[in-house]
C-alpha positions in Angstrom: 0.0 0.0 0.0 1.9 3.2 -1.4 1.2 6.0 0.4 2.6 9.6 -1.6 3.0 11.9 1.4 3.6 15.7 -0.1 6.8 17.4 1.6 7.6 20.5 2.9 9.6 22.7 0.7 11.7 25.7 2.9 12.9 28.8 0.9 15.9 30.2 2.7 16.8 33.7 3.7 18.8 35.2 0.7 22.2 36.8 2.1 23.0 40.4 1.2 26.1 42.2 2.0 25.5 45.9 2.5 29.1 48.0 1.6 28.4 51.3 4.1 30.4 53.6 2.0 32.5 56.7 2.8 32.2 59.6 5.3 34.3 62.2 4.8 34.4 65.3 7.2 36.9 68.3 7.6 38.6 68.1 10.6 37.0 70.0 13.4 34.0 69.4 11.9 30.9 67.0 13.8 30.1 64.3 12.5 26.4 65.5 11.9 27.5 67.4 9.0 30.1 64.5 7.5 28.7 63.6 4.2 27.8 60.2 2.9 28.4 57.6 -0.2 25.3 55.8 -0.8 25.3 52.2 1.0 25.4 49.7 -1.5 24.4 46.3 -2.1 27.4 44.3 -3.2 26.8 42.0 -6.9 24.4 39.1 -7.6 25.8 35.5 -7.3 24.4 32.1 -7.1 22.9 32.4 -3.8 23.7 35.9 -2.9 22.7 39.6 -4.0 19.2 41.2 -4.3 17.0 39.6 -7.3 13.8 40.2 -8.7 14.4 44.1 -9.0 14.8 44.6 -5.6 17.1 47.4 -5.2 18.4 48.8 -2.0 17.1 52.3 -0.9 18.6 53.3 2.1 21.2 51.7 5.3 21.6 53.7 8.4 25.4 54.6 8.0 26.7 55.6 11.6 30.6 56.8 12.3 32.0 55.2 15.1 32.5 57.1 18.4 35.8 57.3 18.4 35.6 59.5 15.3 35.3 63.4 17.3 35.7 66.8 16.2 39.1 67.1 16.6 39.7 63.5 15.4 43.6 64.2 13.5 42.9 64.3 9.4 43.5 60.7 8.2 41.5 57.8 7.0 39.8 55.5 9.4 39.2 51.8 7.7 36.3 50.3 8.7 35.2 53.2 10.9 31.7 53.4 9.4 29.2 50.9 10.0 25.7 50.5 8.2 22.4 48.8 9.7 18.7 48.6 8.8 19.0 48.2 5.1 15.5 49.1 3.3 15.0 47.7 0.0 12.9 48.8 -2.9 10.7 46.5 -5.1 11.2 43.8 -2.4 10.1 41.9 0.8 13.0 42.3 3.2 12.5 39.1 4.9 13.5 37.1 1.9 17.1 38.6 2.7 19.8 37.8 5.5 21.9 41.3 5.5 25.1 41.2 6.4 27.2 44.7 6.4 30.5 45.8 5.7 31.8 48.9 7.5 33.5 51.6 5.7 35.8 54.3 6.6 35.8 58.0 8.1 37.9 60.5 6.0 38.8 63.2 7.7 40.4 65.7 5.3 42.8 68.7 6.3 41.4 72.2 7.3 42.1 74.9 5.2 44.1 77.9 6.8 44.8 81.3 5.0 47.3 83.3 5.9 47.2 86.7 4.6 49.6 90.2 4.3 49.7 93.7 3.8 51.7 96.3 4.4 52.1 100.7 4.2 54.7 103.0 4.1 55.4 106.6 3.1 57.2 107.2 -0.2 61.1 107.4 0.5 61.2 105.2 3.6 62.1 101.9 3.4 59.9 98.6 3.2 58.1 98.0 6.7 57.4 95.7 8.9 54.5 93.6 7.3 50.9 92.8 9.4 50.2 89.6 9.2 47.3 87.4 10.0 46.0 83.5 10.0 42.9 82.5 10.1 41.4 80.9 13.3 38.3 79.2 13.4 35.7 77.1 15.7 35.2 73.7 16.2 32.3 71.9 14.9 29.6 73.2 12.6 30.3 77.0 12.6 33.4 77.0 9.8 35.7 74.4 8.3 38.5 76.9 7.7 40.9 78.4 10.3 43.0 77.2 13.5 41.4 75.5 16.5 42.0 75.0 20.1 44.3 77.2 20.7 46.7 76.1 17.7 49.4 78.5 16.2 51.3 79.4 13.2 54.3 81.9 14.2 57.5 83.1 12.6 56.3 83.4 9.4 58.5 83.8 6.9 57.9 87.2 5.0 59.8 89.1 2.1 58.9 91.6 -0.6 58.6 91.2 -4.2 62.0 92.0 -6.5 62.1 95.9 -7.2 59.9 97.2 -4.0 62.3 100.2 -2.6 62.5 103.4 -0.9 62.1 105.0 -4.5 58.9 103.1 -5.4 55.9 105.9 -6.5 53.3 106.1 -3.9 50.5 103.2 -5.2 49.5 100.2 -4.1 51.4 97.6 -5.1 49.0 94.1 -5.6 50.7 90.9 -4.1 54.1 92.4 -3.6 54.1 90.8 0.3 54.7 87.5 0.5 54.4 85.1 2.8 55.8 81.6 3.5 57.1 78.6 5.9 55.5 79.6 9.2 56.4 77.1 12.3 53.6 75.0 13.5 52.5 74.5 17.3 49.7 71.9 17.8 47.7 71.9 20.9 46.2 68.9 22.9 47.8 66.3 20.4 46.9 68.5 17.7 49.7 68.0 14.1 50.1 70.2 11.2 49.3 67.7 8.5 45.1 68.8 10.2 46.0 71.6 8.2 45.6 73.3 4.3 48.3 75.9 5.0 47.3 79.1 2.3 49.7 81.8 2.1 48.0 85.0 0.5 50.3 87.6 -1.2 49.3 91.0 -0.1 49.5 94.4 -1.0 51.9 97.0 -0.2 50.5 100.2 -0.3 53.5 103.5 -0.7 51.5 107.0 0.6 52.4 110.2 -0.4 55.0 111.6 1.8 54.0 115.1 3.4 55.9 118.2 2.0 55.4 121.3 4.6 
């Protein structure tokens, strides 16, 4: 006496690995204002990848908390991880996600450095004024120094031909400005920084006759 029973058939959890992308942030910047790749959903094989036009919409990508405002400018591997994966034009419990972290890039902080200078027409070339920008930490600017950092002896000459006998004009970019010497604060290197030296003007007056 044959007796056909009918079996069960179990369809499996397809596996997905979720790449979390890139952050990339200026240093001294949060991390609320870091800006994102996508999270993306790595190629179809046998018995892994999204199928059936499923697409991936959306992973929460989170920087890891050792990643702070005054994190030193470098790349961080695997410093970004990615969770809750939403899909498009698909059930996501057909899927087993598994997620790759990415990295943090934080990227050097541009600092300019600028110059100017006056005299009156016969004297000689002056003592310039110079200034470097200095900034705040987190979300106010990502240029300028922070906490307290410095940029002193810097280097400054004049352009060829700028001498007592020069008319009384302003002379565009004939300051220039180079090779200051770094301090870092609190662990604090220059290589956080985009060091931008300006050329300035030097501006000759007319010299009084009484």
């Amino acid at each position: 006496n044959f007796i056909y029973n009918n079996g069960d058939l179990t369809v499996a959890q397809r596996k997905v690995i979720v790449d979390a992308g890139t952050a990339t942030k200026t240093y001294g910047e949060s991390n609320s204002t870091a800006v994102y790749t996508a999270a993306t959903a790595e190629g179809k094989t046998a018995d892994t990848g999204l199928v059936n036009g499923a697409g991936l919409a959306n992973a929460t990508q989170t920087i890891d908390s050792s990643i702070v405002d005054n994190t030193n400018a470098d790349t961080y591997t695997g410093k970004l991880a990615a969770s809750n994966a939403a899909l498009t034009n698909g059930d996501a419990s057909n899927y087993s996600f598994e997620y790759k972290n990415g990295d943090v890039v934080v990227s050097a902080r541009d600092v300019n450095i600028n110059s100017s200078a006056t005299k009156v027409y016969g004297n000689t070339n002056p003592t310039a004024t110079v200034t470097t920008e200095v900034g705040t930490s987190g979300n106010a600017t990502k240029s300028g120094l922070l906490n307290g950092d410095t940029l002193t002896n810097i280097n400054v000459t004049y352009t060829d031909g700028e001498k007592a006998t020069d008319n009384a004009k302003t002379y565009e970019k004939a300051v220039k400005t180079a090779d200051g010497t770094f301090t870092g604060q609190n662990g604090s290197v220059a290589s956080n920084y985009n060091f931008i030296y300006n050329n300035g003007d030097l501006t000759v007056a007319q010299r009084k006759v009484i």
